[in-house]
Biopython code that builds the backbone (N, CA, C, O; Angstrom):
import numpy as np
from Bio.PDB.StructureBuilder import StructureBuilder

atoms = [
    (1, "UNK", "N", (38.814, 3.893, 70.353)),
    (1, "UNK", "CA", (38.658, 5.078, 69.547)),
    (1, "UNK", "C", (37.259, 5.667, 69.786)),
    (1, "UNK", "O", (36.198, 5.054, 69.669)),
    (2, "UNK", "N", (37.444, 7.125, 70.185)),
    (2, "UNK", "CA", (35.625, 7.880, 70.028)),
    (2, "UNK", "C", (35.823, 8.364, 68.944)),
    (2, "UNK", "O", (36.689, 8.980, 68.322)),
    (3, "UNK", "N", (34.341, 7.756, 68.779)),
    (3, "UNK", "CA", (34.017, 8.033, 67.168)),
    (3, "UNK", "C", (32.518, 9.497, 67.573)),
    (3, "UNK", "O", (32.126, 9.471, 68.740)),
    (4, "UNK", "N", (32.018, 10.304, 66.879)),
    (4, "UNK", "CA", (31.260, 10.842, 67.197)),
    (4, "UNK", "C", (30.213, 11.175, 65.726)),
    (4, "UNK", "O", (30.691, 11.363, 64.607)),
    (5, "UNK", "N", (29.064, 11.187, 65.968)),
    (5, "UNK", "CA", (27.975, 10.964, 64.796)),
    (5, "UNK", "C", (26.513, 11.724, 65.426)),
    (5, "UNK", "O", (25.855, 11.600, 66.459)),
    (6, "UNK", "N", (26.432, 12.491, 64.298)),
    (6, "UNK", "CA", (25.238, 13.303, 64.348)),
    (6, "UNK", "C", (24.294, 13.081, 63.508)),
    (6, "UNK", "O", (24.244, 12.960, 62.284)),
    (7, "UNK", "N", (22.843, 13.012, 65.155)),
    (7, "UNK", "CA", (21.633, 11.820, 64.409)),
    (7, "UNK", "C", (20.952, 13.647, 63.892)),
    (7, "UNK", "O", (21.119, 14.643, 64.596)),
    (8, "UNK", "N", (20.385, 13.640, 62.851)),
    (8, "UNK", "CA", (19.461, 14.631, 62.380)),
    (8, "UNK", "C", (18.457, 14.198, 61.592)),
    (8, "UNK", "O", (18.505, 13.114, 61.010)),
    (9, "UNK", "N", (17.164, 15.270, 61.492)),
    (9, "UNK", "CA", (15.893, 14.885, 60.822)),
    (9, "UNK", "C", (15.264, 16.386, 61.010)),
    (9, "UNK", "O", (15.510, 17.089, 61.990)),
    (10, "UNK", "N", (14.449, 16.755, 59.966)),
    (10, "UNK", "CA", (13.929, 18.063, 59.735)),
    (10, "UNK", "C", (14.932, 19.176, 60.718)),
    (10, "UNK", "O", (16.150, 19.286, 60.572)),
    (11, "UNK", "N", (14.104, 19.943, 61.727)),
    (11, "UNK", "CA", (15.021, 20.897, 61.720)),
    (11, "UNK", "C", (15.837, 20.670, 63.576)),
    (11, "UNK", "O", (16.327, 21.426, 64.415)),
    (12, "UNK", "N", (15.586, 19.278, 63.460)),
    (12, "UNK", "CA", (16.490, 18.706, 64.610)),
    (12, "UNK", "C", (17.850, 18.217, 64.655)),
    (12, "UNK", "O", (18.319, 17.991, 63.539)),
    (13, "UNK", "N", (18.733, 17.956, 65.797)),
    (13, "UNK", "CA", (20.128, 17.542, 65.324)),
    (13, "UNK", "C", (20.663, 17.319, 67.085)),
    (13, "UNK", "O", (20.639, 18.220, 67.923)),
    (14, "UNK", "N", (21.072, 16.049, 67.302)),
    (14, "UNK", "CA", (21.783, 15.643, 68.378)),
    (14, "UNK", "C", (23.468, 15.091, 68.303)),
    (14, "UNK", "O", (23.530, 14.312, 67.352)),
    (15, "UNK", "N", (24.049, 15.149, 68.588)),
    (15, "UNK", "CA", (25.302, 14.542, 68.604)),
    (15, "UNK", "C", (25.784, 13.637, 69.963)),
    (15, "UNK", "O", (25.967, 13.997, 71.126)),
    (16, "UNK", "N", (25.923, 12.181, 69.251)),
    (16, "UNK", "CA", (26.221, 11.444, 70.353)),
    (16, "UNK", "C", (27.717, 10.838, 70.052)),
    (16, "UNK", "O", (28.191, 10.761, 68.919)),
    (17, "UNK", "N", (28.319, 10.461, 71.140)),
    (17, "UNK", "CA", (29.934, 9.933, 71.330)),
    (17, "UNK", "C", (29.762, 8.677, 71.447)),
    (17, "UNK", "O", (28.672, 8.240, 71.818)),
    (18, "UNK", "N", (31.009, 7.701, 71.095)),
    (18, "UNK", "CA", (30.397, 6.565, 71.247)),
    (18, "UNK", "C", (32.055, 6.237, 71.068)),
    (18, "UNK", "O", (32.827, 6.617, 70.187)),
    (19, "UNK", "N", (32.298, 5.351, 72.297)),
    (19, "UNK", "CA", (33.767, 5.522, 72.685)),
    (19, "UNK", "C", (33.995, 3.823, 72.410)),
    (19, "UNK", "O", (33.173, 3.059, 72.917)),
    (20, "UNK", "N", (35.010, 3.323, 71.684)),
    (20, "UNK", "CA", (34.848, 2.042, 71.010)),
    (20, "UNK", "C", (35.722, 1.177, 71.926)),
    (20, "UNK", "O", (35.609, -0.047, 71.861)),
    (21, "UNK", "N", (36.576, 1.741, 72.767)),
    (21, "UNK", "CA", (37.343, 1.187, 73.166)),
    (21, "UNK", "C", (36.717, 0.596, 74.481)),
    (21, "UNK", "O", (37.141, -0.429, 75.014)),
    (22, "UNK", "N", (35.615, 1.381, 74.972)),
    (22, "UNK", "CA", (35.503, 1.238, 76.091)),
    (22, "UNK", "C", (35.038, 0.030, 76.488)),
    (22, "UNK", "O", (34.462, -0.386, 75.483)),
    (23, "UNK", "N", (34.906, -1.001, 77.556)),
    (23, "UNK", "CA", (34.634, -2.296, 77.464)),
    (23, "UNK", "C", (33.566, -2.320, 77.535)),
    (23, "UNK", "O", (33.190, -3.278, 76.859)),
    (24, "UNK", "N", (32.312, -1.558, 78.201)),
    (24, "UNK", "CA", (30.996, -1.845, 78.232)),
    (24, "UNK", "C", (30.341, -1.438, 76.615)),
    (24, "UNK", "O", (29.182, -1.689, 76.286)),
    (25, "UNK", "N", (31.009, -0.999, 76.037)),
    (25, "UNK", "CA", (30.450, -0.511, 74.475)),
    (25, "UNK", "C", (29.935, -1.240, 74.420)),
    (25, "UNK", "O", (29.087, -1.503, 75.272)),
    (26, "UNK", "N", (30.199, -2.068, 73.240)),
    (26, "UNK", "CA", (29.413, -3.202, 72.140)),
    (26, "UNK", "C", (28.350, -3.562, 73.014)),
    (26, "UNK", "O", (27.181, -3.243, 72.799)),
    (27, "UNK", "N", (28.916, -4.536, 74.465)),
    (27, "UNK", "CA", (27.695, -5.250, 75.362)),
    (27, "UNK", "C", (26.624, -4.248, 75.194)),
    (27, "UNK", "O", (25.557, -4.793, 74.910)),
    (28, "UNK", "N", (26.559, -2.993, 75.274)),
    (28, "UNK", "CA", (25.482, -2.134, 75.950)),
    (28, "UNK", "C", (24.827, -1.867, 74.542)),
    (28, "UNK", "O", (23.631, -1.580, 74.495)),
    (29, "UNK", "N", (25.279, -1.919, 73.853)),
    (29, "UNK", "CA", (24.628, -0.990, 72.209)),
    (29, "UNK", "C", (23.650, -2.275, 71.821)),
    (29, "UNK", "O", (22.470, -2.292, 71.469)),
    (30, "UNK", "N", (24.752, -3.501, 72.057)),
    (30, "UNK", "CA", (23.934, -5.140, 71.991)),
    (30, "UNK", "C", (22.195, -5.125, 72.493)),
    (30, "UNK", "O", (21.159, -5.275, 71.845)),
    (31, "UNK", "N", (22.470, -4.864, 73.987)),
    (31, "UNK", "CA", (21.544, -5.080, 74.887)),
    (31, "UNK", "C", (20.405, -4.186, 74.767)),
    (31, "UNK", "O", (19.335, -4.770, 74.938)),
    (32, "UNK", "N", (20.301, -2.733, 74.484)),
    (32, "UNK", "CA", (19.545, -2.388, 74.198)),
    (32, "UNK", "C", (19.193, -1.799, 72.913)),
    (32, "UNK", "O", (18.346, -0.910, 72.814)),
    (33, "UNK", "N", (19.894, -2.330, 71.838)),
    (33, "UNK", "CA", (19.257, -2.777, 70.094)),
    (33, "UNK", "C", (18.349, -4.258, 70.187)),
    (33, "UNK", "O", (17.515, -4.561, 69.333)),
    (34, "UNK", "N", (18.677, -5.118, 71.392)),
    (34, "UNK", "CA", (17.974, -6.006, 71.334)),
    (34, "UNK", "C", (16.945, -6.638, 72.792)),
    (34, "UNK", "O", (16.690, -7.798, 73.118)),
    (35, "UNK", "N", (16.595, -5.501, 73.334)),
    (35, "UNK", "CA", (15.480, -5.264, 74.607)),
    (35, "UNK", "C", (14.032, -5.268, 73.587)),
    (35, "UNK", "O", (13.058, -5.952, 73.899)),
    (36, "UNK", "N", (14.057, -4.329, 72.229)),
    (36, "UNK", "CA", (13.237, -3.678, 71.698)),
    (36, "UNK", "C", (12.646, -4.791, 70.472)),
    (36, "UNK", "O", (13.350, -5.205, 69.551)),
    (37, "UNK", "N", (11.148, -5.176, 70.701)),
    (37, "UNK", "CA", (10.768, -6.324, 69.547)),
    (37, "UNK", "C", (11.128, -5.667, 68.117)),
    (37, "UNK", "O", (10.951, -4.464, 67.927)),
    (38, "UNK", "N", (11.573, -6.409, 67.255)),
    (38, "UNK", "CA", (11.613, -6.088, 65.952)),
    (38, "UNK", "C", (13.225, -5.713, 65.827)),
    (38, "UNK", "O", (13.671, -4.946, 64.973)),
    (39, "UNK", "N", (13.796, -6.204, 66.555)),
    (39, "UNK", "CA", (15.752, -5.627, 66.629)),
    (39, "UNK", "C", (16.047, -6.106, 65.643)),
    (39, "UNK", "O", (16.641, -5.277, 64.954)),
    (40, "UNK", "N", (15.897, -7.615, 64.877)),
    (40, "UNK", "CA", (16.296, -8.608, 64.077)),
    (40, "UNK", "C", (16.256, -7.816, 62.999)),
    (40, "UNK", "O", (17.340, -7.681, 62.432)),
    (41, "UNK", "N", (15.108, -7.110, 62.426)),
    (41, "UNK", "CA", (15.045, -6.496, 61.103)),
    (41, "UNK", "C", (15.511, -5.267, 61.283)),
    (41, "UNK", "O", (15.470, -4.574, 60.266)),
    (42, "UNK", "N", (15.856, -4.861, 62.051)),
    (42, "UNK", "CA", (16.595, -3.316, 62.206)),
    (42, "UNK", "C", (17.657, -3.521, 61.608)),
    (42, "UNK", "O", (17.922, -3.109, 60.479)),
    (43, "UNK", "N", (18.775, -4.566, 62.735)),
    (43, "UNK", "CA", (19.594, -4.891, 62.572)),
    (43, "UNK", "C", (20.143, -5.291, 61.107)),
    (43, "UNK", "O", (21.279, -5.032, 60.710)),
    (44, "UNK", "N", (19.128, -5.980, 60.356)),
    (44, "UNK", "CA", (19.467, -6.587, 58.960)),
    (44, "UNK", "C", (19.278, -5.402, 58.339)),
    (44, "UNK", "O", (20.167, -5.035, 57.570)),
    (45, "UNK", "N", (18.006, -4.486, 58.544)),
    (45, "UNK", "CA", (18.495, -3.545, 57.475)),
    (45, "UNK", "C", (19.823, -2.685, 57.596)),
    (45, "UNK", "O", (20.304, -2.066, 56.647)),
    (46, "UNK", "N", (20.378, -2.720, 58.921)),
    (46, "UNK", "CA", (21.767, -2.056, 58.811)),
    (46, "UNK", "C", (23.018, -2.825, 58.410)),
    (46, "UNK", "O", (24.214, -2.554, 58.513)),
    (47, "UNK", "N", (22.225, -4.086, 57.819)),
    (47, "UNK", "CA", (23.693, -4.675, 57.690)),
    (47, "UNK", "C", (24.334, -5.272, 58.596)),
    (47, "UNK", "O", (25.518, -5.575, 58.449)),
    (48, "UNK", "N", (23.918, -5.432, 59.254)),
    (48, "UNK", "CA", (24.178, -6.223, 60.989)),
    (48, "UNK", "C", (25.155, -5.374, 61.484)),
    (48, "UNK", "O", (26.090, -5.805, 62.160)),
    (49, "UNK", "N", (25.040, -4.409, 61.254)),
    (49, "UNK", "CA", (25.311, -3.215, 62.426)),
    (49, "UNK", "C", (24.689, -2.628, 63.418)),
    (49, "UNK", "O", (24.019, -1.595, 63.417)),
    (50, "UNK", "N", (24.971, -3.401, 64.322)),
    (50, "UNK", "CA", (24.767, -2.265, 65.740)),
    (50, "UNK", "C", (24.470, -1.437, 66.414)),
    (50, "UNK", "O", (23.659, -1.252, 67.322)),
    (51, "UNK", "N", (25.670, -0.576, 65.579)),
    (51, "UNK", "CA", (25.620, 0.603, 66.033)),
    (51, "UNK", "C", (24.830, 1.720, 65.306)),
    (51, "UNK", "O", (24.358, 2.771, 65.742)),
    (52, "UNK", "N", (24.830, 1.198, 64.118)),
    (52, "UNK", "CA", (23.725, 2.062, 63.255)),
    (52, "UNK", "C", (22.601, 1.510, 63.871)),
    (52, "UNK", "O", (22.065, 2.348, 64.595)),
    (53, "UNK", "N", (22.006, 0.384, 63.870)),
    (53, "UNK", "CA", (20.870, 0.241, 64.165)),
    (53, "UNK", "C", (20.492, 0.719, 65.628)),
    (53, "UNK", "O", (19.278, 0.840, 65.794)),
    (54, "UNK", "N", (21.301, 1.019, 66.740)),
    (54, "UNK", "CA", (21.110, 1.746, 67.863)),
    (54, "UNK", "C", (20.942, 3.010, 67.927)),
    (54, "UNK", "O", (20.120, 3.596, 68.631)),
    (55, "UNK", "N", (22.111, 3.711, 66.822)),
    (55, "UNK", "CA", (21.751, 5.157, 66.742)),
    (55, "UNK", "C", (20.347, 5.458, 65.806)),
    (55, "UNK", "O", (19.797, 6.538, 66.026)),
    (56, "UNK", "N", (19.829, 4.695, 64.928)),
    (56, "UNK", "CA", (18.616, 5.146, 64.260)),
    (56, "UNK", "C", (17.413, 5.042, 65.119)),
    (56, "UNK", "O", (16.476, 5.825, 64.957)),
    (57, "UNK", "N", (17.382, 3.808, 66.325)),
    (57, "UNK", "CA", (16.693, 3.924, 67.461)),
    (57, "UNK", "C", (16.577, 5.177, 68.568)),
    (57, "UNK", "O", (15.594, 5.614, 69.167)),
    (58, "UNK", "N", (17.717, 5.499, 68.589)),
    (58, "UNK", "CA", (18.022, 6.429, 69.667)),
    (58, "UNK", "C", (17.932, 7.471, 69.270)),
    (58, "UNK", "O", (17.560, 8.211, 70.181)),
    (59, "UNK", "N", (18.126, 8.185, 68.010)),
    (59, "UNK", "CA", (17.495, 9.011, 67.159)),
    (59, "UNK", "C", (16.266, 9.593, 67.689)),
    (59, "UNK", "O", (16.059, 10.706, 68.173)),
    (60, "UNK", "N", (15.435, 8.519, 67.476)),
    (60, "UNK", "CA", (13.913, 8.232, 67.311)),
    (60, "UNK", "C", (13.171, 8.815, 68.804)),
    (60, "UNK", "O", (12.218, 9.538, 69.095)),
    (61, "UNK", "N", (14.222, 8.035, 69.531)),
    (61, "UNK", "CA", (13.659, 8.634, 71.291)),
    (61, "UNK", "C", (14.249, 9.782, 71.552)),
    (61, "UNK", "O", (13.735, 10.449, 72.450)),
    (62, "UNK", "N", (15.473, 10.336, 70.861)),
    (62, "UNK", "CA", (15.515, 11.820, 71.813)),
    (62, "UNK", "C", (14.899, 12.836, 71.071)),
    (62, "UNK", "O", (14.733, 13.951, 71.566)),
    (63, "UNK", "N", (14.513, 12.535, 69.832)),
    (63, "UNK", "CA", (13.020, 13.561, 69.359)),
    (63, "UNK", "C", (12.097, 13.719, 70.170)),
    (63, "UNK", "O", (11.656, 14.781, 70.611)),
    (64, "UNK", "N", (11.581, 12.024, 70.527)),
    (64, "UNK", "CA", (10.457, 12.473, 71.125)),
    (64, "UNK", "C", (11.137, 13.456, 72.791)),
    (64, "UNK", "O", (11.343, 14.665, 72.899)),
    (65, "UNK", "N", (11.293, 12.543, 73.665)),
    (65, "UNK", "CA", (12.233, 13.155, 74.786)),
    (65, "UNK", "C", (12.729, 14.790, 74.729)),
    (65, "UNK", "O", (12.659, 15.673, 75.584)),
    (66, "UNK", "N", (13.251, 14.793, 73.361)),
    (66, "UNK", "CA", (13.671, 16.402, 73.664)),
    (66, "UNK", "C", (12.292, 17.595, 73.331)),
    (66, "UNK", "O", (12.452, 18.814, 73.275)),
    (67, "UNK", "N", (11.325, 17.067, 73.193)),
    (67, "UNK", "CA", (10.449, 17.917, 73.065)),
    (67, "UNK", "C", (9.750, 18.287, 74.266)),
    (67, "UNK", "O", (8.940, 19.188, 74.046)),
    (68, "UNK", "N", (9.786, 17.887, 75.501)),
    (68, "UNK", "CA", (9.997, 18.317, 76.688)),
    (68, "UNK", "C", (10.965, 18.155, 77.542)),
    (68, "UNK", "O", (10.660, 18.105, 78.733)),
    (69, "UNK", "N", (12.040, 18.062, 77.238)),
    (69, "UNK", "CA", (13.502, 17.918, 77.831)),
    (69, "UNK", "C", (14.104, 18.433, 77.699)),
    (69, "UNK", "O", (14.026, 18.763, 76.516)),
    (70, "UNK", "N", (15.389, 19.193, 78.441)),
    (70, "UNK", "CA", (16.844, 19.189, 77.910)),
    (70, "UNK", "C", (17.552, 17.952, 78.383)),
    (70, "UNK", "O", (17.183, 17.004, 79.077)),
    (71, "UNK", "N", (19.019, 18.343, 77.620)),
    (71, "UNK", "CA", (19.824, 16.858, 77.816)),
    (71, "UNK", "C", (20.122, 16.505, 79.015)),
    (71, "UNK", "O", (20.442, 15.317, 79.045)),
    (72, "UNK", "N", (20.171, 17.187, 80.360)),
    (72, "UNK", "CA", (20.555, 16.285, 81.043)),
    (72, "UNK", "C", (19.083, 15.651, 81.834)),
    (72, "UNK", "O", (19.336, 14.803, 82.690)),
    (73, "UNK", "N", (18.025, 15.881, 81.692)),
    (73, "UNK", "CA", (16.538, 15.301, 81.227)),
    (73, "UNK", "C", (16.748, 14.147, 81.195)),
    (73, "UNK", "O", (16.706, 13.173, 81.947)),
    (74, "UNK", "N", (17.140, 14.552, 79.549)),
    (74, "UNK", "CA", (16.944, 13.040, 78.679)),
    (74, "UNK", "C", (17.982, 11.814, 79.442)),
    (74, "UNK", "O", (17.378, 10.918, 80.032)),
    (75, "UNK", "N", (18.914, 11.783, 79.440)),
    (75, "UNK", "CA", (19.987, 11.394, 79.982)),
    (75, "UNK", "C", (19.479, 10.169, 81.329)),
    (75, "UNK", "O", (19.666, 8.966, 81.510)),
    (76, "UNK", "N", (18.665, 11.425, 82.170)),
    (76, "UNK", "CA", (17.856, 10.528, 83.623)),
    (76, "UNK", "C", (17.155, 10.313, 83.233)),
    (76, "UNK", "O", (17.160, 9.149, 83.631)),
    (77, "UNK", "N", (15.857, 10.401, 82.348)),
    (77, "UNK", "CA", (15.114, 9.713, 81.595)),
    (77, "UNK", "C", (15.665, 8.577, 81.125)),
    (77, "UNK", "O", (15.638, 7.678, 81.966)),
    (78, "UNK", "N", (16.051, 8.344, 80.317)),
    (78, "UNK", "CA", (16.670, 7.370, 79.306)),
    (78, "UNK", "C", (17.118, 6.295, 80.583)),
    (78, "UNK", "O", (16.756, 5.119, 80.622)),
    (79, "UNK", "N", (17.977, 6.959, 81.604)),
    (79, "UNK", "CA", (18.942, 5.566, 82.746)),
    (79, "UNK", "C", (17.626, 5.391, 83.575)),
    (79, "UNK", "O", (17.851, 4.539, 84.435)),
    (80, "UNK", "N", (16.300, 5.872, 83.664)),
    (80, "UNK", "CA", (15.627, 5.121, 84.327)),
    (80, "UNK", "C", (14.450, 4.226, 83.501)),
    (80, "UNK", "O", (13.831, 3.263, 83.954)),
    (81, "UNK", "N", (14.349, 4.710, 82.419)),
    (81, "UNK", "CA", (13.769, 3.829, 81.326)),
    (81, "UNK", "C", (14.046, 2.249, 81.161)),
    (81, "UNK", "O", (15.089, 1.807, 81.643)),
    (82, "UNK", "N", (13.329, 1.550, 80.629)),
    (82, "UNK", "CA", (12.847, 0.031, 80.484)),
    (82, "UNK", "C", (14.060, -0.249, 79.078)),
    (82, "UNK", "O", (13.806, 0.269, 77.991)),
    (83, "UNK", "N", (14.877, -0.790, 79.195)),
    (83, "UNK", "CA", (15.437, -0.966, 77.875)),
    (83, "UNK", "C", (16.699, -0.257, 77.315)),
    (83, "UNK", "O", (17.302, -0.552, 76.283)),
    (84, "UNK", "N", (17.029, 0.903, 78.347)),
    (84, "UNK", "CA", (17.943, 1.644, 78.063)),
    (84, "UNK", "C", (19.020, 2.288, 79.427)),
    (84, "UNK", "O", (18.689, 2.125, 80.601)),
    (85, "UNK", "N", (19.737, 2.692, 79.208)),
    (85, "UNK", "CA", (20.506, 2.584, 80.614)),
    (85, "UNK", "C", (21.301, 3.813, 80.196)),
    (85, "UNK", "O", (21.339, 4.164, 79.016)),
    (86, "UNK", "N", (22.006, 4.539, 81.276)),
    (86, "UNK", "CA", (22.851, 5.730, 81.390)),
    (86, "UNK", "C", (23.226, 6.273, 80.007)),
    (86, "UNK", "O", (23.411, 5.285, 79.297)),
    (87, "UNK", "N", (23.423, 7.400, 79.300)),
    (87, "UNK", "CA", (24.240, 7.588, 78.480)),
    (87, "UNK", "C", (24.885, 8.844, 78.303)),
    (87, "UNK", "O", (24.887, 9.687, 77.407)),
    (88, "UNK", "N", (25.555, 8.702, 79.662)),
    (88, "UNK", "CA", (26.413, 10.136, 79.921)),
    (88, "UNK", "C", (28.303, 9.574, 79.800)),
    (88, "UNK", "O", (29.233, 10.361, 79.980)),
    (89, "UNK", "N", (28.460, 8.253, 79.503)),
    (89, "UNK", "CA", (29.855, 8.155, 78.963)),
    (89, "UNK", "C", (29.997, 6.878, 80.183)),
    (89, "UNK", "O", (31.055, 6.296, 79.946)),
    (90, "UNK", "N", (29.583, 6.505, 80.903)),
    (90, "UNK", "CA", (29.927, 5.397, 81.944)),
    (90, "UNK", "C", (29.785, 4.154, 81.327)),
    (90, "UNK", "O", (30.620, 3.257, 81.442)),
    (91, "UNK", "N", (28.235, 4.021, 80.345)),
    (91, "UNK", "CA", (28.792, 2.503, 79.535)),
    (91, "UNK", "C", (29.459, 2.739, 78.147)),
    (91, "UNK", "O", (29.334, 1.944, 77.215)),
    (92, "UNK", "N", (30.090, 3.752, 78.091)),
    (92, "UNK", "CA", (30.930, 4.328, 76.841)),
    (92, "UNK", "C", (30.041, 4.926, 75.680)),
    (92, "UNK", "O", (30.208, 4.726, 74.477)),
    (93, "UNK", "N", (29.216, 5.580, 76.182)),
    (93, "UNK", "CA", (27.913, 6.226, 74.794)),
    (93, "UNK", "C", (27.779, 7.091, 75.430)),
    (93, "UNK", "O", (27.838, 6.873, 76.640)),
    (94, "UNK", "N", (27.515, 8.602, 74.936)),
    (94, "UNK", "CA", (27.707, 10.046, 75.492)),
    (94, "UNK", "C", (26.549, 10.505, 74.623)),
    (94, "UNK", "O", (26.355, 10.139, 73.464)),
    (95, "UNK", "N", (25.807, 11.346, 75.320)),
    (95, "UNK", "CA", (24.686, 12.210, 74.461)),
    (95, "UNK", "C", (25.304, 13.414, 74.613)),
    (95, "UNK", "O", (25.075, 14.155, 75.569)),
    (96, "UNK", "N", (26.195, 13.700, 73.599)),
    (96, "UNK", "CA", (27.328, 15.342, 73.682)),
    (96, "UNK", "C", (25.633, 16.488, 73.298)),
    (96, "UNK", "O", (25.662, 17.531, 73.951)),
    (97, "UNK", "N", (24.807, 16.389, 72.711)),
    (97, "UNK", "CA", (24.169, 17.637, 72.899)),
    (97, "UNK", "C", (22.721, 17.166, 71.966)),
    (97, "UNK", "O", (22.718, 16.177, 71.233)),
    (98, "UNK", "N", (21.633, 17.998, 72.142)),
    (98, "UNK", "CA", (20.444, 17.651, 71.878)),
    (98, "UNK", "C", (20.048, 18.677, 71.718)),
    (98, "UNK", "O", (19.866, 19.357, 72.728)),
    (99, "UNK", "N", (19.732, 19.263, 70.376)),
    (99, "UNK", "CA", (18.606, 20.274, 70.395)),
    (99, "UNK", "C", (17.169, 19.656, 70.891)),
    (99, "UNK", "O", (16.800, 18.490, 71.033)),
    (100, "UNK", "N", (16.464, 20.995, 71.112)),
    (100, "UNK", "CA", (14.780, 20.526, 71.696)),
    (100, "UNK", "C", (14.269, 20.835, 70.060)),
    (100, "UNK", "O", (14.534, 21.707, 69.233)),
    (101, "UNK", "N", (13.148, 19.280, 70.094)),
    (101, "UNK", "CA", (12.513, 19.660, 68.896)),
    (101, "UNK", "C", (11.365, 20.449, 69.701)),
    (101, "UNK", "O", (10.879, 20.289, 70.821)),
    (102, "UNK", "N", (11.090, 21.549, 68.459)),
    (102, "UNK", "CA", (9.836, 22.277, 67.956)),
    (102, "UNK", "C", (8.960, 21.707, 66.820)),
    (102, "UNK", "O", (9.403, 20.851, 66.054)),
    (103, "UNK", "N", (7.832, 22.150, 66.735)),
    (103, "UNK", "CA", (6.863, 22.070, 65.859)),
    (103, "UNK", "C", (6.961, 23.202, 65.486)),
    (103, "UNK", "O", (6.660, 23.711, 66.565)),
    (104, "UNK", "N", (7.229, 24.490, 64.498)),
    (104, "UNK", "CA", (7.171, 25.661, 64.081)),
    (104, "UNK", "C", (6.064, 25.680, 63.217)),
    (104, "UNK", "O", (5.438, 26.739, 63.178)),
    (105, "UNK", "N", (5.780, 24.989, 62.696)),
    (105, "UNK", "CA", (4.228, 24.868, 61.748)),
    (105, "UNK", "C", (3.128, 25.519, 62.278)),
    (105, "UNK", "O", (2.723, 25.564, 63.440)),
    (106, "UNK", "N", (2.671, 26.050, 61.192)),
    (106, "UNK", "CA", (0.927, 26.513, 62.128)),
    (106, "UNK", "C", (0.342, 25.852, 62.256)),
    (106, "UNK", "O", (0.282, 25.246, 61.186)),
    (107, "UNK", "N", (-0.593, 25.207, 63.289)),
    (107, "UNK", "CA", (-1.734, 23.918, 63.051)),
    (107, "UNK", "C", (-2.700, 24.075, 62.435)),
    (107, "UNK", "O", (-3.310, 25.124, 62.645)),
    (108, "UNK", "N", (-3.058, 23.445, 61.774)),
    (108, "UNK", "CA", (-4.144, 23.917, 60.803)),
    (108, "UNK", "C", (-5.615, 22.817, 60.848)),
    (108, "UNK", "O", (-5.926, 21.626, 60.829)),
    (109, "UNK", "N", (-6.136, 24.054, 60.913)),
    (109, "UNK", "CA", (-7.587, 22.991, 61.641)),
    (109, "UNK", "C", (-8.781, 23.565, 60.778)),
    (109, "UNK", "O", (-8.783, 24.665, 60.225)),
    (110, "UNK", "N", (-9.888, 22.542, 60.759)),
    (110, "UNK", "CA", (-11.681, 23.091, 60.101)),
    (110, "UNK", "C", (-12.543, 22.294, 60.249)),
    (110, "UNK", "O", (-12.121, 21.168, 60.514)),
    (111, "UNK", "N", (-13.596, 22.399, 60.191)),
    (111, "UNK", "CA", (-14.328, 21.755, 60.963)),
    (111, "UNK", "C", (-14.891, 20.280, 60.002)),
    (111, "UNK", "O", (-14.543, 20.420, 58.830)),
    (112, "UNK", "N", (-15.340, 19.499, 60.141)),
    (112, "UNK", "CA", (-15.630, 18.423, 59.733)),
    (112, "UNK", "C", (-16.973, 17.658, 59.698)),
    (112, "UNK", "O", (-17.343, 17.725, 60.871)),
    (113, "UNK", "N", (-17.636, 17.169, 59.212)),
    (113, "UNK", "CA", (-19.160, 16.908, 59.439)),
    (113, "UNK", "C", (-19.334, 15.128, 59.448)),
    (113, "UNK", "O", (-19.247, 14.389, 58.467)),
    (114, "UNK", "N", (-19.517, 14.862, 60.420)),
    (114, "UNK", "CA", (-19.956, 13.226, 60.478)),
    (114, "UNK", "C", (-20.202, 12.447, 59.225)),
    (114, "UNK", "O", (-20.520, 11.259, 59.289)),
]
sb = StructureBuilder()
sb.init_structure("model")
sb.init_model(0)
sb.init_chain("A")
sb.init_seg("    ")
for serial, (resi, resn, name, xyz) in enumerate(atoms, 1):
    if name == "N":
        sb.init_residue(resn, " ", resi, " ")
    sb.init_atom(name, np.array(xyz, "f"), 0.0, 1.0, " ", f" {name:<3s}", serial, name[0])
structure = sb.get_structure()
């Protein structure tokens, strides 16, 4: 079964696929929820889920990533990255679309004295 779930945060929003049937699923969501130190407590705070705890990870990197990326960027980014591997639907996880984050804020700056 594809299931599909949209990671969002302020005025960002990605939608990824995540195909259950497929046989490399679970192994791959496994492997890189647990490449990354600190997986153990991720994992527990999701309840020893997985897949939540992969998508709140993966979340996390295509913010940063899409702020100079588009998706198919991120995508070769991500399959040549340390910890993470393809996710165009071959190990059954699809990055269906990625907005680019912005900063729209004004920066706000003054001067400061030692």
């Amino acid at each position: 079964m594809k299931r599909r779930f949209k990671l969002s945060t302020f005025d960002w929003e990605a939608i990824v696929e995540i195909d259950e049937a497929h046989s490399e699923t679970a192994p791959s969501i496994k492997m890189m929820v647990e490449f990354w130190m600190g997986w153990e407590e991720r994992v527990e705070h999701h309840d020893g889920n997985y897949t939540a705890a992969f998508l709140e990870q993966l979340g996390k990197k295509l913010i940063r990533l899409s702020m100079e990326m588009d998706k198919r960027e991120i995508i070769n980014e991500l399959a040549e990255s340390e910890g993470w591997l393809r996710l165009d639907g071959s190990h059954g996880i699809t990055v269906c679309e990625v907005e680019q984050f912005v900063i729209d804020d004004d920066i706000k700056f003054r001067e400061v004295r030692p």
